[in-house]
C-alpha beads as a LAMMPS data file, in Angstrom:
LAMMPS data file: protein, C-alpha beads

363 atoms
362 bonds

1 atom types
1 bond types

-500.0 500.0 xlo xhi
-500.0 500.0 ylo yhi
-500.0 500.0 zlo zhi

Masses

1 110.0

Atoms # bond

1 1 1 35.767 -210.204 -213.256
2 1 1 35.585 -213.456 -211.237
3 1 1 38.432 -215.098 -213.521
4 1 1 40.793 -211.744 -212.156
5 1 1 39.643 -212.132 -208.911
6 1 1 40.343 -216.124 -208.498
7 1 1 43.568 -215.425 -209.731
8 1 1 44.644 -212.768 -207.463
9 1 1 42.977 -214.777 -204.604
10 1 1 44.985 -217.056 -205.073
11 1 1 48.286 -214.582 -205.003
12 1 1 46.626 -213.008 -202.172
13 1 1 46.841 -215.674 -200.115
14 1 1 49.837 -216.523 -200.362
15 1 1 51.252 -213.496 -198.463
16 1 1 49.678 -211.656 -195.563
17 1 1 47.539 -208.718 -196.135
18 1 1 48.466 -206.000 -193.960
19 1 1 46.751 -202.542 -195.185
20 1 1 43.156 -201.341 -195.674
21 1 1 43.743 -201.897 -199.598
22 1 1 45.338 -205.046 -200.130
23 1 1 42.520 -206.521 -197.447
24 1 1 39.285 -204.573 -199.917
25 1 1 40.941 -205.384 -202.898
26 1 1 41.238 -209.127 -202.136
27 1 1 37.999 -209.389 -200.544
28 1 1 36.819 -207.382 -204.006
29 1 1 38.706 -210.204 -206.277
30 1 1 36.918 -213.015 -204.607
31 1 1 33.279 -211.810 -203.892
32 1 1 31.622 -213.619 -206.588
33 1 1 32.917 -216.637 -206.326
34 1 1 32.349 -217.324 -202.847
35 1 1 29.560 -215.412 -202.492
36 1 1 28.496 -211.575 -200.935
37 1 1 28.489 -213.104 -197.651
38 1 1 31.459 -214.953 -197.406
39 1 1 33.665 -212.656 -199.381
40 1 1 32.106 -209.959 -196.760
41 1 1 33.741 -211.948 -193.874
42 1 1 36.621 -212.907 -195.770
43 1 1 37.341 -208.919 -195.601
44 1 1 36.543 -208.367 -192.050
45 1 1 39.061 -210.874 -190.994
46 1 1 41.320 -209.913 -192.671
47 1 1 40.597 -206.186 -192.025
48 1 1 40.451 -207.389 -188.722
49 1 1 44.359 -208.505 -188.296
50 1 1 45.134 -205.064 -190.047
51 1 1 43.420 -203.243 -186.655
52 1 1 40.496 -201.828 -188.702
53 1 1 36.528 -201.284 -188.552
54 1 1 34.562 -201.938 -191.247
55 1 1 30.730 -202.220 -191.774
56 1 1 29.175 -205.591 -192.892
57 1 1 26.977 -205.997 -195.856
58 1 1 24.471 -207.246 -193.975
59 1 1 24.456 -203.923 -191.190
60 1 1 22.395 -200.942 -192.222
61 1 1 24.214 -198.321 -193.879
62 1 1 23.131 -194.885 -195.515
63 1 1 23.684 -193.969 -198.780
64 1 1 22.485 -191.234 -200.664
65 1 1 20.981 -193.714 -202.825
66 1 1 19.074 -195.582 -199.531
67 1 1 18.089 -192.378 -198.370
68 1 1 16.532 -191.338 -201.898
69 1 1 14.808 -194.460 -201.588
70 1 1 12.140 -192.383 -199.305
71 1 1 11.469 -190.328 -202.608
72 1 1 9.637 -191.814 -205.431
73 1 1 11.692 -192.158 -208.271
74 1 1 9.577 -192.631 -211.533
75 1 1 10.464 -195.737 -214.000
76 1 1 12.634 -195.262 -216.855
77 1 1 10.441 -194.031 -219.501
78 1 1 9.615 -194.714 -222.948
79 1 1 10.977 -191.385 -224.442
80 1 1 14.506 -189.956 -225.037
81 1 1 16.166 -189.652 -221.757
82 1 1 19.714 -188.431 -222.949
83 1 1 22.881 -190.306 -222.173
84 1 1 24.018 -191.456 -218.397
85 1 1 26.524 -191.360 -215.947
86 1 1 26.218 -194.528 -214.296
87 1 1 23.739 -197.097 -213.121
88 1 1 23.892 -198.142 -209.146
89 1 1 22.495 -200.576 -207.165
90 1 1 20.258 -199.795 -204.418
91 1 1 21.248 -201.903 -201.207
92 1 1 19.819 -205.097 -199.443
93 1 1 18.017 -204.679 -196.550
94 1 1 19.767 -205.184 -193.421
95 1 1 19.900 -207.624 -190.409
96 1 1 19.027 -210.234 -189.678
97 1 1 17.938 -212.225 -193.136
98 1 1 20.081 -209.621 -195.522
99 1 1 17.333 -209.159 -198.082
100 1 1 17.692 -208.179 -201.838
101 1 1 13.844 -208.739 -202.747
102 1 1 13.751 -204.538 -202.366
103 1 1 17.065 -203.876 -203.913
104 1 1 16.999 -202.268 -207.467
105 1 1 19.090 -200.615 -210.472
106 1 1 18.651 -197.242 -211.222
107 1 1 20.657 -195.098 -213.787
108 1 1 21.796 -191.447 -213.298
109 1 1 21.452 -189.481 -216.110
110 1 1 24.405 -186.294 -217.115
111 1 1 21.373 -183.895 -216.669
112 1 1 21.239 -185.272 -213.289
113 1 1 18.063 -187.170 -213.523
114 1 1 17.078 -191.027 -211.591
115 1 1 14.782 -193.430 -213.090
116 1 1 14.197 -196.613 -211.423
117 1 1 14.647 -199.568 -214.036
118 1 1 11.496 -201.965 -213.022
119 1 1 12.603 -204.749 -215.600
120 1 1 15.921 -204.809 -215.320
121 1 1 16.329 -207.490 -211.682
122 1 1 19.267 -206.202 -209.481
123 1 1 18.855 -209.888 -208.489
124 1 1 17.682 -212.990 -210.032
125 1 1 16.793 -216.441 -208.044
126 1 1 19.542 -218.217 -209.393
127 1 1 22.778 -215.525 -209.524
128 1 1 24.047 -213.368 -206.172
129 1 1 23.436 -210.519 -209.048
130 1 1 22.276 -209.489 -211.986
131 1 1 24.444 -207.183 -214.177
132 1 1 23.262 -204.025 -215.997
133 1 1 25.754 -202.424 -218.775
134 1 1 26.223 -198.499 -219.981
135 1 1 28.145 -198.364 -223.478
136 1 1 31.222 -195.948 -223.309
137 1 1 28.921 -193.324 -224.332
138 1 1 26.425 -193.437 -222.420
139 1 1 23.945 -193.930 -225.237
140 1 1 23.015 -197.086 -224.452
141 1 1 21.563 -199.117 -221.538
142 1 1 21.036 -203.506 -222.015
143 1 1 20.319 -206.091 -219.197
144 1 1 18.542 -209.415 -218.977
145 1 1 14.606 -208.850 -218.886
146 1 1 12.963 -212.148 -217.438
147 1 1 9.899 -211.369 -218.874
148 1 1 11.548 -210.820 -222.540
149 1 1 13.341 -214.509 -221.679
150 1 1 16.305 -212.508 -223.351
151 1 1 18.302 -209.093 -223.503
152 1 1 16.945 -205.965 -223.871
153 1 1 18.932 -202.764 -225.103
154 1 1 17.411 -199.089 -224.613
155 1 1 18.071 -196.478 -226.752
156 1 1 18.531 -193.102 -224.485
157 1 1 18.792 -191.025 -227.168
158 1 1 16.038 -192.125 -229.057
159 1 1 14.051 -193.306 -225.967
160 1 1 13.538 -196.649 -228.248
161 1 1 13.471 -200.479 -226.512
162 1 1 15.337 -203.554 -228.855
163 1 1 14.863 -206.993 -227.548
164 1 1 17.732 -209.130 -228.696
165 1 1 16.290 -211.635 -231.021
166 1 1 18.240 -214.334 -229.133
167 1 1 16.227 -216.054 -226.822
168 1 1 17.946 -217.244 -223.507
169 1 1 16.215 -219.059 -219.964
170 1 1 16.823 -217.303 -216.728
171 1 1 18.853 -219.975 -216.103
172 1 1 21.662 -218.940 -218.561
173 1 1 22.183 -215.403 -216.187
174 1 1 24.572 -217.228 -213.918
175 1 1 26.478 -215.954 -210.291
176 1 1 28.164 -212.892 -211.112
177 1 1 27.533 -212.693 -215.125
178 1 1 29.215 -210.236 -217.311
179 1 1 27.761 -207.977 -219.750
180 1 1 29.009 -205.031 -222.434
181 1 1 27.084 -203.091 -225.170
182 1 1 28.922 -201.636 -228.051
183 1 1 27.763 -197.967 -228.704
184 1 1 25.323 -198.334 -231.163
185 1 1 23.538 -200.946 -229.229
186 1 1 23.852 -203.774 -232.162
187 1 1 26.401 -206.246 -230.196
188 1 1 26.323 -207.472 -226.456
189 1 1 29.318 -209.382 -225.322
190 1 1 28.274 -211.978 -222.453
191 1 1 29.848 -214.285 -220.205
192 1 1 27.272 -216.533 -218.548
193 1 1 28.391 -217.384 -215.089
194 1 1 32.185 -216.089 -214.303
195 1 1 35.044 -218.331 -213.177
196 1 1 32.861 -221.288 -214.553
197 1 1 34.196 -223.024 -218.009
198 1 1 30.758 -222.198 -219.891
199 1 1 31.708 -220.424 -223.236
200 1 1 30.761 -217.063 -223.362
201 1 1 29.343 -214.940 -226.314
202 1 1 28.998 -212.121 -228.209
203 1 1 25.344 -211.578 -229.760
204 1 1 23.489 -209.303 -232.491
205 1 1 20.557 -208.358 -230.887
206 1 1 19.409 -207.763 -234.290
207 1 1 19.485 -211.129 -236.074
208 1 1 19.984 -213.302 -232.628
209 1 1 23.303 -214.659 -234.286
210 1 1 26.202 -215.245 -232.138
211 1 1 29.529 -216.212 -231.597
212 1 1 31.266 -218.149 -228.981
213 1 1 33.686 -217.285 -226.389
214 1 1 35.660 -220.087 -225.195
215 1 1 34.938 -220.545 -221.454
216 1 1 38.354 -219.737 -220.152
217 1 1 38.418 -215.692 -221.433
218 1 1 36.325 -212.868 -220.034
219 1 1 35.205 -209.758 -221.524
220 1 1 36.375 -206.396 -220.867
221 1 1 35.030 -204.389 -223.097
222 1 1 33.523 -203.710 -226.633
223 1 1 34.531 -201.150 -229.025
224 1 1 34.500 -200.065 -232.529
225 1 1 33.204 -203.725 -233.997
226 1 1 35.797 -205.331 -231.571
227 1 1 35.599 -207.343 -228.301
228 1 1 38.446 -207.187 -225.977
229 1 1 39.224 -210.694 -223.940
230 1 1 41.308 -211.569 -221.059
231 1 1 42.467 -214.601 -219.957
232 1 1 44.349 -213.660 -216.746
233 1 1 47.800 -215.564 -214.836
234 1 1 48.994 -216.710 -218.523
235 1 1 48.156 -213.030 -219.999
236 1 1 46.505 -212.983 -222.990
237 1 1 44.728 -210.198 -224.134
238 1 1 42.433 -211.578 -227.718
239 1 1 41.029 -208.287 -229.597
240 1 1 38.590 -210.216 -231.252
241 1 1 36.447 -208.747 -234.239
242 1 1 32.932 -208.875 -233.319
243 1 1 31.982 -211.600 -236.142
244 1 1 34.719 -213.814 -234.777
245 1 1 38.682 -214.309 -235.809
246 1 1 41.761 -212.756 -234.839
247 1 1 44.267 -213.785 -232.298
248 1 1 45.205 -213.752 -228.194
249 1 1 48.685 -212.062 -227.626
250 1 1 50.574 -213.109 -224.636
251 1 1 51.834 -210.997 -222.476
252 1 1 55.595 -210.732 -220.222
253 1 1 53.967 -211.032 -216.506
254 1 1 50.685 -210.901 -214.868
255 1 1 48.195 -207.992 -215.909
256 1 1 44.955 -207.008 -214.635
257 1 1 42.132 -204.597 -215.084
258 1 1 43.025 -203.649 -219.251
259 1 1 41.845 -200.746 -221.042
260 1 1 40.031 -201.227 -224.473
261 1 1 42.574 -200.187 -227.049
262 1 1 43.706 -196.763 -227.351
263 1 1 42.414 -194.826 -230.686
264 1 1 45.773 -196.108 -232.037
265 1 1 43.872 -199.782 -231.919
266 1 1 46.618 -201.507 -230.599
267 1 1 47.863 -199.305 -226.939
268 1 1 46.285 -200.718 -224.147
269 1 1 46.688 -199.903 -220.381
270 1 1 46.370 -202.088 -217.557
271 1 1 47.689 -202.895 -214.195
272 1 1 50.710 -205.401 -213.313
273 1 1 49.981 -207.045 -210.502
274 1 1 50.278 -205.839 -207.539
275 1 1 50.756 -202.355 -208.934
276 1 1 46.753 -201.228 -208.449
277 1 1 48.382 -200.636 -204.607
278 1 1 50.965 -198.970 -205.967
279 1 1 48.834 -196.448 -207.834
280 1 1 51.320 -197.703 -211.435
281 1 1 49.789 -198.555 -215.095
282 1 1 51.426 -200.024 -217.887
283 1 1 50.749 -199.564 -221.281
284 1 1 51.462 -202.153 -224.024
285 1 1 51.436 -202.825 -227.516
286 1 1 48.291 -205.423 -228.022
287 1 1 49.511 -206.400 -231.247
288 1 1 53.067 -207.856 -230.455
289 1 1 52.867 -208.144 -226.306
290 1 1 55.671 -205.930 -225.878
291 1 1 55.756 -203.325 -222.454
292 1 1 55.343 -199.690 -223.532
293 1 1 56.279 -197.945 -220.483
294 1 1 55.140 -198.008 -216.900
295 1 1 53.665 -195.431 -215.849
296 1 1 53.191 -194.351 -212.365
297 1 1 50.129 -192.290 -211.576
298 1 1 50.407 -189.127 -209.960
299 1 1 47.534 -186.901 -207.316
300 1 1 45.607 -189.762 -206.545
301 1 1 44.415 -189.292 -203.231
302 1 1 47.230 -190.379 -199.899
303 1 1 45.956 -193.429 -198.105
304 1 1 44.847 -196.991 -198.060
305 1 1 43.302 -196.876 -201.832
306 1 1 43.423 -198.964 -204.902
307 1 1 43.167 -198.692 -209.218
308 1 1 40.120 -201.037 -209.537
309 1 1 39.960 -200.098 -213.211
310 1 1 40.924 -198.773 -216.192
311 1 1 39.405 -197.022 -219.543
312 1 1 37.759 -195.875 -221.730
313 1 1 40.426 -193.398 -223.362
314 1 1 40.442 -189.847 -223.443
315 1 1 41.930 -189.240 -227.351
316 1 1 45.327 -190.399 -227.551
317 1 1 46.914 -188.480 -224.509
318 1 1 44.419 -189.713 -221.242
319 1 1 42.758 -192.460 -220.214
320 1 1 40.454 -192.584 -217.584
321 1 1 40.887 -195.082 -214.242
322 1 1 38.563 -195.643 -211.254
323 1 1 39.969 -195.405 -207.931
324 1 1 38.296 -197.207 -204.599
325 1 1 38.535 -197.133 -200.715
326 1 1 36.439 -197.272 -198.019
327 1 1 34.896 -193.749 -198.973
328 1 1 33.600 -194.903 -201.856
329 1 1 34.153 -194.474 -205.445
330 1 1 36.288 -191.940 -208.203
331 1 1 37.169 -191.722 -211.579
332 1 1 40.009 -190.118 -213.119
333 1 1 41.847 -188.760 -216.003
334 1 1 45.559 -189.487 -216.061
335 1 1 48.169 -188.161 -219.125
336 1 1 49.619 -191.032 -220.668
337 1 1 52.674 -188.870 -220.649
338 1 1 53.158 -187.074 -217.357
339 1 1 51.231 -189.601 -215.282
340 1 1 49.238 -186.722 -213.977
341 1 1 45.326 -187.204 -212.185
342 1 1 42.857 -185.271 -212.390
343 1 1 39.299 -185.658 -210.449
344 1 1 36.677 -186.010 -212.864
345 1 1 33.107 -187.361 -210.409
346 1 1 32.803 -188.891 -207.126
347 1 1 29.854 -191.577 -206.941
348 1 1 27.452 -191.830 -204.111
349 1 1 27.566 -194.604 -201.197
350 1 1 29.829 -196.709 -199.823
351 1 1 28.320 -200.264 -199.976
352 1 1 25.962 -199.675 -203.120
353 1 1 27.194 -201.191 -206.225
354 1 1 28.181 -198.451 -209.242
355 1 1 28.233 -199.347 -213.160
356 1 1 30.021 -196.759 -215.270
357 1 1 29.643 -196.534 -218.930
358 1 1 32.092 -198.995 -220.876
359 1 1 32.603 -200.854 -217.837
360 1 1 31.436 -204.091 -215.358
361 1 1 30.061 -203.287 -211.943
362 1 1 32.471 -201.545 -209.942
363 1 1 30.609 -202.339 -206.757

Bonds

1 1 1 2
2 1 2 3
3 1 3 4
4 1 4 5
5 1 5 6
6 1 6 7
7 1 7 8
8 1 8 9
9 1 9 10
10 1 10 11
11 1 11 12
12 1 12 13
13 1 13 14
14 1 14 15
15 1 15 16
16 1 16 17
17 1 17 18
18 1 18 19
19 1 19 20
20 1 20 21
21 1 21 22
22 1 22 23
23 1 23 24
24 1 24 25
25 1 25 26
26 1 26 27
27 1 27 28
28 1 28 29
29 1 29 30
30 1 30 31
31 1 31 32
32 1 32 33
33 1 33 34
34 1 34 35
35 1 35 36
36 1 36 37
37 1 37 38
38 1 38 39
39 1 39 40
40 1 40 41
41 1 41 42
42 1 42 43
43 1 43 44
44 1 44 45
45 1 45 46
46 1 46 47
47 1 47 48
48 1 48 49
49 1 49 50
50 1 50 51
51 1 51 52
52 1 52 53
53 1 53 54
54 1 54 55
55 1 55 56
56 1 56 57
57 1 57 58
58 1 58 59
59 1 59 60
60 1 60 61
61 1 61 62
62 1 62 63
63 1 63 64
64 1 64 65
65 1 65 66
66 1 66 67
67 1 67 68
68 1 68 69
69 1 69 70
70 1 70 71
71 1 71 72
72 1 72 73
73 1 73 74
74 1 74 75
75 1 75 76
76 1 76 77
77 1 77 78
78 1 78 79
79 1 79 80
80 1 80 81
81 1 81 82
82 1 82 83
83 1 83 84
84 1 84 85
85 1 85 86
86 1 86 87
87 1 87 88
88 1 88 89
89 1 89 90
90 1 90 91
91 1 91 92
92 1 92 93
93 1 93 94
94 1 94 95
95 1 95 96
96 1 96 97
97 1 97 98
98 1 98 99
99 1 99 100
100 1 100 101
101 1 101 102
102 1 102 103
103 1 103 104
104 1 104 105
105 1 105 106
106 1 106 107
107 1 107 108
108 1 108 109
109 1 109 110
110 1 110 111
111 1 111 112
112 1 112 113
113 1 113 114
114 1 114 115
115 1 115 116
116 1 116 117
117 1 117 118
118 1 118 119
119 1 119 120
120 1 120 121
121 1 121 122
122 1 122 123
123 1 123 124
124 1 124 125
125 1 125 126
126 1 126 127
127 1 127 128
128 1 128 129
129 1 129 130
130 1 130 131
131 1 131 132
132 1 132 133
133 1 133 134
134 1 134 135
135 1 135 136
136 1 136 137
137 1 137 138
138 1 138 139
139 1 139 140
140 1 140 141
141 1 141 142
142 1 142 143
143 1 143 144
144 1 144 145
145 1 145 146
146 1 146 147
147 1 147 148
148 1 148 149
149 1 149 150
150 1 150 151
151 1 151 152
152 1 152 153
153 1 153 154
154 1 154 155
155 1 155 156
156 1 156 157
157 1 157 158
158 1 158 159
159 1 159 160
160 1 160 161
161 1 161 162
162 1 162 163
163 1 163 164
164 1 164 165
165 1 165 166
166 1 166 167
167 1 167 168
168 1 168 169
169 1 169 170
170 1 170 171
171 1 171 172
172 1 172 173
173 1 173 174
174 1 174 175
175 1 175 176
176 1 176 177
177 1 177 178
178 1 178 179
179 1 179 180
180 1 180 181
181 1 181 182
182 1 182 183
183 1 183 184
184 1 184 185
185 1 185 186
186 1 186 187
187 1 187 188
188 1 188 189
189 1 189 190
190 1 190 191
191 1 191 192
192 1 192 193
193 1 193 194
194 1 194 195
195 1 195 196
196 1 196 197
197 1 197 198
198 1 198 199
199 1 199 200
200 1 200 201
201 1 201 202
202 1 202 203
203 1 203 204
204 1 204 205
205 1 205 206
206 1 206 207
207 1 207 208
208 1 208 209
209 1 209 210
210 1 210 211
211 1 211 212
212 1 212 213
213 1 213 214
214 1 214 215
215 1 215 216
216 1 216 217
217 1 217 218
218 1 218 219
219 1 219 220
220 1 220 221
221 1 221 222
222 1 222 223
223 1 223 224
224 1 224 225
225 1 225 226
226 1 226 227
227 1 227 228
228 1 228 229
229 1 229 230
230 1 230 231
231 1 231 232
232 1 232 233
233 1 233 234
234 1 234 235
235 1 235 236
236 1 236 237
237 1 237 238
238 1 238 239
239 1 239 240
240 1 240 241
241 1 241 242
242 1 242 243
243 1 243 244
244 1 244 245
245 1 245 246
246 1 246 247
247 1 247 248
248 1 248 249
249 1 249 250
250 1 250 251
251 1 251 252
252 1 252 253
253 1 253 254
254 1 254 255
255 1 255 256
256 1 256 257
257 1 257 258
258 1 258 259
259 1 259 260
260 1 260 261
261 1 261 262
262 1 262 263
263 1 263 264
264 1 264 265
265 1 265 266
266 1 266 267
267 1 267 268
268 1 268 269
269 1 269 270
270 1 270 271
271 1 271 272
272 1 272 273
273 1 273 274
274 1 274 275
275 1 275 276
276 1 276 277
277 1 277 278
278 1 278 279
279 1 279 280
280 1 280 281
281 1 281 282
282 1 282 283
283 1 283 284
284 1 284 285
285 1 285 286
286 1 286 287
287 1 287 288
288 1 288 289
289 1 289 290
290 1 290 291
291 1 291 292
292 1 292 293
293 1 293 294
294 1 294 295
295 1 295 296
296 1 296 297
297 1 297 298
298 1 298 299
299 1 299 300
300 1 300 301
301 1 301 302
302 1 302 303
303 1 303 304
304 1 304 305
305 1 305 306
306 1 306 307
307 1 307 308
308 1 308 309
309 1 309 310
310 1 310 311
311 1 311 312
312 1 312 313
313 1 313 314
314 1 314 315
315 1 315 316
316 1 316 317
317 1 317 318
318 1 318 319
319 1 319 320
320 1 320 321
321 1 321 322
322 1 322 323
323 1 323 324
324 1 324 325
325 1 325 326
326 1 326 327
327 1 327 328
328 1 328 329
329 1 329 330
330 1 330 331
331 1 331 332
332 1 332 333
333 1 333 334
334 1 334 335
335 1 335 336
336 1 336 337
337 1 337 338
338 1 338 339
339 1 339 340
340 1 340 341
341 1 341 342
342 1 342 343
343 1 343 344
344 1 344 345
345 1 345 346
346 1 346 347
347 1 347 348
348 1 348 349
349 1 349 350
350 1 350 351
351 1 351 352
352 1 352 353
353 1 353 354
354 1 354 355
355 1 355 356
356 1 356 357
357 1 357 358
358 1 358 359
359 1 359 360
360 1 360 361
361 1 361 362
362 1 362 363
């Protein structure tokens, strides 16, 4: 989400950030395009003028995931595995040289399982990271294979492998790339290198056909044969069939972190800016721009949290969000109606980075 976090950078800094959240979540909006390590400091100074502690990337910390790391945890296998939870990624070492050679993904599965995911890099030479993606559910598992020289999409249910039949260098998995699988595995929506101006694309892994992204939307999600793009300050929001057409709507003010569309196909929710510190969500009509309702959210946990994202829906009447702070990270059901939370899973560590199914890295 590079494009969201340049632009709320940039209305970030134009006011001082005086609370735990608004310092994480600014940091958070920035990260990959300055880098882990600069984004890192950015944070601590600015955590800093708040009056607060925080641990560096770079400083040991224990996760359950770090401490698992003890453990052997066998390879994904070649066999029916049954659908997942989420996919984290194990840290970098620590001090002094912050290394990621040992860091890996590993996906979670809902029976509770780990597998490690040997060809799938948590890092590649040329990107701070390299993404994994979960479709909404669960089913399916895709990342960038450098020995494949393209995408690979895995099956969990059927424990079977698909190599996209589009070929693409190492090169092409820029600094914080984005990546979505629909939930039958046939259509990956990619954005190259965030923030940059490179066109991103949605592919058929099975014929290698694609179609191009222009450079200045991101993907947020795929669903039912359609890709959902943002292109954030100027709102648009393009629900974009996955063979192409169709047409960005523009919305009243600036919105962040959208839902894919309700099973109406045209509600969405997202987040008016600043409201993710205000624990509010707005939903709106994606086919004429028009604001819904707003919708403030209601037993999130008291303190110095944020919304970092929204979706996938629930049926018509909840939707689920993620909430972050320095404990870590929840998700959430809310009622589109009463605005009322309820706790759904906590995920492990506080400086690993979590992908959820139908989602980016949450990290």
């Amino acid at each position: 989400m590079t494009r969201l976090r340049d632009a709320l950078g940039d209305l970030a800094e134009q006011a001082p950030r005086v609370d735990l959240a608004e310092a994480a979540i600014a940091g958070h909006l920035r990260r990959r395009r300055t880098g882990r390590m600069v984004a890192a400091l950015a944070t601590a100074t600015a955590l800093a003028v708040a009056g607060a502690v925080v641990t560096l990337p770079w400083q040991s910390t224990v996760s359950p995931v770090a401490a698992e790391g003890a453990k052997k945890v066998p390879d994904l296998p070649a066999t029916a595995v049954g659908p997942l939870r989420y996919a984290i990624r194990t840290p970098c070492g620590g001090k002094p040289d912050h290394d990621c050679s040992t860091s890996e993904w590993r996906v979670v599965t809902r029976s509770g399982r780990t597998y490690r995911l040997p060809n799938a890099p948590s890092y590649l030479p040329q990107a701070l990271a390299a993404p994994v993606a979960i479709s909404r559910d669960g089913g399916m598992l895709a990342y960038y294979d450098p020995r494949e020289g393209a995408h690979v999409v895995h099956d969990l249910d059927r424990g079977t492998r698909t190599v996209s039949r589009l070929r693409l260098g190492e090169d092409r998995v820029g600094i914080g790339s984005l990546l979505f699988v629909s939930d039958d595995g046939r259509y990956l929506a990619f954005d190259p290198r965030e923030g940059g101006k490179e066109p991103g694309m949605v592919i058929d892994v099975r014929t290698g056909a694609t179609v191009a992204v222009p450079g200045k939307y991101e993907p947020v999600g795929v669903k039912d044969g359609v890709v959902s793009l943002v292109r954030y300050l100027k709102t648009d929001l393009w629900l974009m069939p996955v063979t192409g057409g169709g047409k960005p709507v523009r919305f009243d003010g600036v919105f962040i972190m959208f839902s894919e569309p309700a099973p109406d196909g045209r509600t969405v929710a997202a987040v008016r800016h600043p409201d993710h510190l205000r624990m509010k969500l707005t939903l709106l009509d994606a086919k004429t721009g028009r604001t819904l309702r707003a919708l403030p959210v209601r037993g999130l946990p008291d303190g110095r949290g944020a919304v970092t994202a929204t979706g996938p829906w629930r049926g018509s009447g909840e939707i689920d969000i993620t909430y972050s702070d320095v404990t870590g990270t929840r998700t959430y059901a809310v009622d589109v109606r009463s605005g009322r939370a309820r706790l759904l899973e906590r995920y492990p560590g506080k400086r690993s980075s979590v992908t959820l199914p139908g989602h980016a890295e949450i990290g």
